[in-house]
PADREN-364420 format. One line per field, with one value per residue: x, y, z of N, C-alpha, C, O in turn; residue in three letters; residue number from 1. Coordinates in pm, whole numbers, plus 32768, in hexadecimal, padded with zeros to 4 digits. Layout:
// residues N
n_xx = (X  ...);
n_yy = (Y  ...);
n_zz = (Z  ...);
ca_xx = (X  ...);
ca_yy = (Y  ...);
ca_zz = (Z  ...);
c_xx = (X  ...);
c_yy = (Y  ...);
c_zz = (Z  ...);
o_xx = (X  ...);
o_yy = (Y  ...);
o_zz = (Z  ...);
rest = (ALA  ...);
nr = (NUM  ...);
//
This chain:
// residues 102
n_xx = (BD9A  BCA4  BB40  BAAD  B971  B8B2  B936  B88A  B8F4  B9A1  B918  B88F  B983  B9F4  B8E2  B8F1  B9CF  B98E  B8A3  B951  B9DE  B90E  B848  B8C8  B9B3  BAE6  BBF0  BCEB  BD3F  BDFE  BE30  BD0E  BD7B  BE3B  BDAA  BCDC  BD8F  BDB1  BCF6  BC41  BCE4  BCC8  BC46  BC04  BC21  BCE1  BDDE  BE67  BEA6  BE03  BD41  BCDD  BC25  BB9B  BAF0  BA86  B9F4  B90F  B8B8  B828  B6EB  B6AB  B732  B638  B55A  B596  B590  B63D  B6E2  B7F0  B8C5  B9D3  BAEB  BC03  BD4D  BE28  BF13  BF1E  BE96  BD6E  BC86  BB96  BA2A  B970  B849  B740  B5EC  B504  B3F1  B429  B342  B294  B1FA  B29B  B287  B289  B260  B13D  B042  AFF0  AEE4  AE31);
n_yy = (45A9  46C8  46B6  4643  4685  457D  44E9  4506  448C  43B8  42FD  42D2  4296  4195  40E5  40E9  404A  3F76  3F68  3EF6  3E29  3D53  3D4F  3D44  3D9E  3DB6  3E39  3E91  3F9F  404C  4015  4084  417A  41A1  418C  4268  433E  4347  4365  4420  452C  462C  45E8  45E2  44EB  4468  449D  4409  42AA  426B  4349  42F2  420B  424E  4325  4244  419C  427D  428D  41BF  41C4  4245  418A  40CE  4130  4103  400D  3F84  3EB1  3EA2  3E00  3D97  3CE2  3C27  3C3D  3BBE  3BFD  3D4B  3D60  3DB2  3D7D  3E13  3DB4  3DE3  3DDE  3DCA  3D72  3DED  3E9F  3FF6  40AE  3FD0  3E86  3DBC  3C5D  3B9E  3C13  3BFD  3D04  3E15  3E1C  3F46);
n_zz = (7809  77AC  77C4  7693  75CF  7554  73FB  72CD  71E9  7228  7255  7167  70AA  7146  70ED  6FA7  6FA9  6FFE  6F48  6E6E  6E8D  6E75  6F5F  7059  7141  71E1  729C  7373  747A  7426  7315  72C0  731C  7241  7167  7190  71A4  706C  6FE0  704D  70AE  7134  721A  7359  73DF  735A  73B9  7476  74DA  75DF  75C7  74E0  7557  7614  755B  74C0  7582  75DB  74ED  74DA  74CB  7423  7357  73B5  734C  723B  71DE  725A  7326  741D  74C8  75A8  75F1  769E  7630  76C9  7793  77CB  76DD  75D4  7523  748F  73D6  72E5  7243  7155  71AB  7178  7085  7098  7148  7165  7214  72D8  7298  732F  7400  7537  7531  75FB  76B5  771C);
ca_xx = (BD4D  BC57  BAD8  BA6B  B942  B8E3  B952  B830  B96E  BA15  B8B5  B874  B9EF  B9B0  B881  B922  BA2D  B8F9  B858  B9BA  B9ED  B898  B807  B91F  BA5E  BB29  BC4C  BD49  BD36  BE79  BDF3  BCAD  BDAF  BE7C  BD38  BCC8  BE1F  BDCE  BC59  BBFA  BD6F  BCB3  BC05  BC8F  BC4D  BD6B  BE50  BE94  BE32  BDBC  BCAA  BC6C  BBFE  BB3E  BA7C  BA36  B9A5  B8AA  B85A  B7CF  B654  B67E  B6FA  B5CE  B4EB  B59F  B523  B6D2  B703  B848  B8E6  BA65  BB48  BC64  BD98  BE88  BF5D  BF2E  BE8C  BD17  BC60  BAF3  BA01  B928  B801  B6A8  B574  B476  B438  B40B  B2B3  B234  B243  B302  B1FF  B26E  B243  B0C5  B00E  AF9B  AE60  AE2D);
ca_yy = (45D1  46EB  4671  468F  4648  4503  4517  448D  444E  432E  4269  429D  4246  40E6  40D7  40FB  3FF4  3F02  3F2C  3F0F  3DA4  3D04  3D99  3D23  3DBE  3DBD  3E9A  3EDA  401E  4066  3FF3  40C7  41D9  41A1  41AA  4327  439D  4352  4390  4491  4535  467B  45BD  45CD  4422  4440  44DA  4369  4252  426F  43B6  429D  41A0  42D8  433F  41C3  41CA  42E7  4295  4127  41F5  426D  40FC  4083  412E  40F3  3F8C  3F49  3E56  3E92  3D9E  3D90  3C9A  3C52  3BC4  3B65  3C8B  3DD5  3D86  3DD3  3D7D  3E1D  3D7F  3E3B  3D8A  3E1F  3D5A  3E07  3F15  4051  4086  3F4A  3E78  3D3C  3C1E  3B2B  3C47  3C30  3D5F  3E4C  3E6D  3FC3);
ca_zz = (7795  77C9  778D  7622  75BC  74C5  7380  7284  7196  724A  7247  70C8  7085  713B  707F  6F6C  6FB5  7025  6ECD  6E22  6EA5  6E77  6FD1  70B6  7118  7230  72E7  73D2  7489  73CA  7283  729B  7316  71CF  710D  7189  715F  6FE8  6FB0  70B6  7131  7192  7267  7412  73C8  72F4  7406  74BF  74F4  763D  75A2  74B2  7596  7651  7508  74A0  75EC  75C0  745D  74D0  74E8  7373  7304  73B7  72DA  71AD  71FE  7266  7355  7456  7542  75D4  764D  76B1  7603  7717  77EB  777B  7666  75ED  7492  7458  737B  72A5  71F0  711B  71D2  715B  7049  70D0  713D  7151  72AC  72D5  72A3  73B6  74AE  752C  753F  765E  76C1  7766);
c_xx = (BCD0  BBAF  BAB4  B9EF  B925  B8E8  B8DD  B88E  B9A1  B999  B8AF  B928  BA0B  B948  B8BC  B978  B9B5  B8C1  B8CC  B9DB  B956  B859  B828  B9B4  BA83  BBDA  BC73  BD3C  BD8D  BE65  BDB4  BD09  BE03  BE17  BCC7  BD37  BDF9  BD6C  BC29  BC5E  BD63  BC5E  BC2D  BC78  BCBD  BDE3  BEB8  BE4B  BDD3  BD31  BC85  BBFC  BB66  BAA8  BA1B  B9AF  B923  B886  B818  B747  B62D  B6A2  B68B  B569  B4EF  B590  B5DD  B6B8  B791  B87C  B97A  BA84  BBCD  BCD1  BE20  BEC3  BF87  BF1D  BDEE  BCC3  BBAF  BACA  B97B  B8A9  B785  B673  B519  B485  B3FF  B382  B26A  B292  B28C  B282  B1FF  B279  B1A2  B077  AFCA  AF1B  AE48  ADB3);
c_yy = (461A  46AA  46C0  464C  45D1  451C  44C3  4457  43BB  42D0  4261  4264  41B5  40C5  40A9  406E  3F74  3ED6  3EDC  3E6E  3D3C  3D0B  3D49  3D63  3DCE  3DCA  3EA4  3F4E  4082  4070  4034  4147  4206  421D  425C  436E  43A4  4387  440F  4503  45C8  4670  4580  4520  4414  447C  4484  4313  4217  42F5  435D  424B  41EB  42E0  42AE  41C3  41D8  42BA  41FC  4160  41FA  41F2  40FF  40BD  413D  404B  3F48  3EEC  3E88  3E44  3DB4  3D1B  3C62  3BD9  3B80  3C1E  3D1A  3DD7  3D7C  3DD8  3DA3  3E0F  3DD4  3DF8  3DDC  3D86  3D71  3E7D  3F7A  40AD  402C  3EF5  3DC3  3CBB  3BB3  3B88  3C4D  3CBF  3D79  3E70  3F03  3F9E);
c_zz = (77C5  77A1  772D  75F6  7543  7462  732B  7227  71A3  724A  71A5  7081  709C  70F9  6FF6  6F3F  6FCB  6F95  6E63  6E51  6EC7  6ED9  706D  70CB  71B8  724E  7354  73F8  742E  733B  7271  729D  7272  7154  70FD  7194  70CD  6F86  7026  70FA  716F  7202  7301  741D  73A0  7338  7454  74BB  755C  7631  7527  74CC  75C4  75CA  74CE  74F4  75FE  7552  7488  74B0  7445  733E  7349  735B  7274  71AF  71F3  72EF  73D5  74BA  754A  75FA  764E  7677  7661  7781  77AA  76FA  7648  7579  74C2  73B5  7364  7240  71E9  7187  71C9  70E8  70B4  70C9  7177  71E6  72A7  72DA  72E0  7434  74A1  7553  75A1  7658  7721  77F3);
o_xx = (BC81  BBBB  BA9D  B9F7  B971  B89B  B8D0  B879  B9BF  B9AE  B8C8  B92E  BA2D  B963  B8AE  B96B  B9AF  B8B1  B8A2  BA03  B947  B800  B7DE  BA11  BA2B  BC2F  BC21  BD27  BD67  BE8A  BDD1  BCFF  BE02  BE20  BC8E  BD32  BE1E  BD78  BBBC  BC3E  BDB7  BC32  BC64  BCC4  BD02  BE49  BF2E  BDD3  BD7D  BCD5  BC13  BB97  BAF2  BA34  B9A2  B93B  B8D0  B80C  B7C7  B71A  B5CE  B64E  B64D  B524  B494  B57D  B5FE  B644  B72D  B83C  B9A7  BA27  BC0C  BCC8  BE68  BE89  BFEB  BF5A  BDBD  BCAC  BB64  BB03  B930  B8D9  B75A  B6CA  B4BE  B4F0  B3B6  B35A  B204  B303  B293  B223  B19F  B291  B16C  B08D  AF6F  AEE6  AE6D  AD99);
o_yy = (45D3  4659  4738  45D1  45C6  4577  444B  43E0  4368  4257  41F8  420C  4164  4062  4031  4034  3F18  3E63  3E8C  3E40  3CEE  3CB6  3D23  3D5D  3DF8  3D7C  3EC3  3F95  40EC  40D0  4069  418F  4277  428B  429B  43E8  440E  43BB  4443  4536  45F4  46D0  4515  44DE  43B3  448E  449F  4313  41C1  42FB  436F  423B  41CE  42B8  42A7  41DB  4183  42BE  41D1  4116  41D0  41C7  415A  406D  416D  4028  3EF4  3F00  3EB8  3E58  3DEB  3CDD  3C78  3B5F  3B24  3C89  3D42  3E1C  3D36  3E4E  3D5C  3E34  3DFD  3DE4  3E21  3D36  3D2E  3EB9  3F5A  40E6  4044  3F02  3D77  3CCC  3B65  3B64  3C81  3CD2  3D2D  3EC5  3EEA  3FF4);
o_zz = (7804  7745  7733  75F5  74E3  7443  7340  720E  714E  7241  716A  702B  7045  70B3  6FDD  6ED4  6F79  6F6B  6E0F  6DE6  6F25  6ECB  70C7  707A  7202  7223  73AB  7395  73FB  72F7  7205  7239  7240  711D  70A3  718C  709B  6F18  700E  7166  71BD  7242  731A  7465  73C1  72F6  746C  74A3  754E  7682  74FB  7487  75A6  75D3  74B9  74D3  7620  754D  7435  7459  7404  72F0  7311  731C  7230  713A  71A0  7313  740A  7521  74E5  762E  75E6  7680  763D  7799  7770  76A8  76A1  755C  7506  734E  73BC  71D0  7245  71AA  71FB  70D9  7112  7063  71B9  7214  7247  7326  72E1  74A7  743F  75CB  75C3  7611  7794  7847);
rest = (UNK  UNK  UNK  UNK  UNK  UNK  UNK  UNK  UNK  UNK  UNK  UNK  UNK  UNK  UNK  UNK  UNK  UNK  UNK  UNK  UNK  UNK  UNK  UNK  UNK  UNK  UNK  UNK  UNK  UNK  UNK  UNK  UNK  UNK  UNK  UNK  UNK  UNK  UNK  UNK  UNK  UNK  UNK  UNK  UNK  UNK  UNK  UNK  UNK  UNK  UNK  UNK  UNK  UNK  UNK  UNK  UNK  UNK  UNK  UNK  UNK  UNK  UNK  UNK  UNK  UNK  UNK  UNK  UNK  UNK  UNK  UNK  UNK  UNK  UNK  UNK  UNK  UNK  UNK  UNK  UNK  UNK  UNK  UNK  UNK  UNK  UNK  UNK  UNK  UNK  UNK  UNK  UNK  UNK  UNK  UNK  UNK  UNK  UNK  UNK  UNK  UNK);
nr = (1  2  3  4  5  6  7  8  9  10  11  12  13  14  15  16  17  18  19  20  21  22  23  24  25  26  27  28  29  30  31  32  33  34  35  36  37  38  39  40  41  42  43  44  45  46  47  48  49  50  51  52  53  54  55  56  57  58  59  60  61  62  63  64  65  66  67  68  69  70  71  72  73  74  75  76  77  78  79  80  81  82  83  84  85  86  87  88  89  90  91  92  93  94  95  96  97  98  99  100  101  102);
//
């Protein structure tokens, strides 16, 4: 797969899916692949599910400052559920992290 760059699409479509289940959702690489085949399918995410995995990836930066959450792990052999959760709104900083002093 040549390098493309990140799509902002495939973060507001988890978004999306985040707000759409009370600000939790979690996916299979396969599953999210499903999911930009259906909402995004001119989108090179929506080509496999290995350029899904890829764009998830890259879009972690844009969830983080839609105040998303991402973590992975693993469900047994060859298999791979990420979890998707709001933590904060967007903006505003998480209020059990303490603050830098410069």
């Amino acid at each position: 797969m040549p390098y493309e760059p990140p799509d902002s699409a495939v973060a507001r479509v988890i978004a999306e899916q985040v707000l759409r289940r009370r600000g939790e959702y979690h996916a299979t690489v396969g599953q999210l692949h499903d999911l930009f085949r259906r909402e995004i399918p001119e989108s090179p995410a929506a080509v496999s599910a290995t350029a899904a995995g890829s764009f998830v990836r890259w879009a972690r930066s844009d969830l983080g400052a839609l105040g998303i959450a991402v973590r992975r792990s693993t469900l047994g052999p060859g298999g791979r559920r990420l979890y998707f959760r709001l933590v904060a709104a967007p903006g505003e900083t998480d209020p059990s992290t303490p603050e830098r002093k410069p």
